[in-house]
N, C-alpha and C positions, 0 to 999 in steps of 0.2 A: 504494500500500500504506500502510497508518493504523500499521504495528504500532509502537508505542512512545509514539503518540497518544492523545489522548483529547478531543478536540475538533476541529471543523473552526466557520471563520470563511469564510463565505461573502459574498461582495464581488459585489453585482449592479449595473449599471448601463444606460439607452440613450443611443443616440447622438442627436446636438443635431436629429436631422431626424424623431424617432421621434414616430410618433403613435395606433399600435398600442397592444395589453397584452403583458404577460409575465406569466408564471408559473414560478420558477425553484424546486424543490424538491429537498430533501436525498435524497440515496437512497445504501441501504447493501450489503452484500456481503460473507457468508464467504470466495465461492469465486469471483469475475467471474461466475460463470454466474446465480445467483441473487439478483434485485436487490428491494428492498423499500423502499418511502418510509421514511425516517426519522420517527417519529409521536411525540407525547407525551401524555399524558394529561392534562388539564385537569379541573378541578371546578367550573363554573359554575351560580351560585346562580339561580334564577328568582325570580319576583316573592311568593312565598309561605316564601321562605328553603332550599327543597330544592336541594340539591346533584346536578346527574346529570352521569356521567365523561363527557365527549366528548372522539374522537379528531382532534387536531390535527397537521397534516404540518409538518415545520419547511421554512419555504418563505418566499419574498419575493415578492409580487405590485406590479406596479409598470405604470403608465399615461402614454403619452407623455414628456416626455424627464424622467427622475428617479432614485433612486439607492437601493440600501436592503441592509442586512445582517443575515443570519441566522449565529446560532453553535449547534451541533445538538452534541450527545454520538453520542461517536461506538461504534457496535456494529459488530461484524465487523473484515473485515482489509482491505474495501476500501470506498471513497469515490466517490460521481460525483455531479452533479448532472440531473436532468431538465429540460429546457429548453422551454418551451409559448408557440410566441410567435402573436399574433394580429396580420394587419396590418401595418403599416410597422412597423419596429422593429431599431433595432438593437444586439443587446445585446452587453454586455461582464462575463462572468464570474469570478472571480477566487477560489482557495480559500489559507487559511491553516490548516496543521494546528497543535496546540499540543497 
């Protein structure tokens, strides 16, 4: 449960024998029942100066043995991560709420 939170510090890691991918994404929750990536919107400019919104998952993707952290605002009342592993890998997930 998030309530009194308002961020999550996501702590991804593999283990020293991993040589697989991962894909570790934020995902959120009113109710447990209904889960949704945690997304943000971006404005990235292309080569003529236009600006078009694309949506971005707050997520860590990470390749044989490495380590990497995502901090996502936090919507709703509950917290989880999705966990996508490819291959050998062994990962280690860690959350900080704040």
């Amino acid at each position: 449960r998030t309530t009194n939170f308002s961020t999550a510090a996501v702590f991804v890691s593999t283990g020293a024998n991993s040589t697989g991918s991962l894909v570790v994404t934020v995902q959120v929750s009113p109710d447990e029942i209904t889960w949704a990536d945690a997304n943000q919107v971006i404005y990235p400019f292309d080569a003529t100066g236009v600006a078009t919104a694309t949506v971005v998952p707050y997520s860590v993707s990470l390749s044989g043995v490495a380590a990497g952290v995502v901090t996502a605002p936090l919507a709703g009342e509950f917290v989880r991560v999705k966990v996508v592993a490819t291959g050998a890998v062994t990962p280690t997930v860690k959350v900080t709420l704040r």
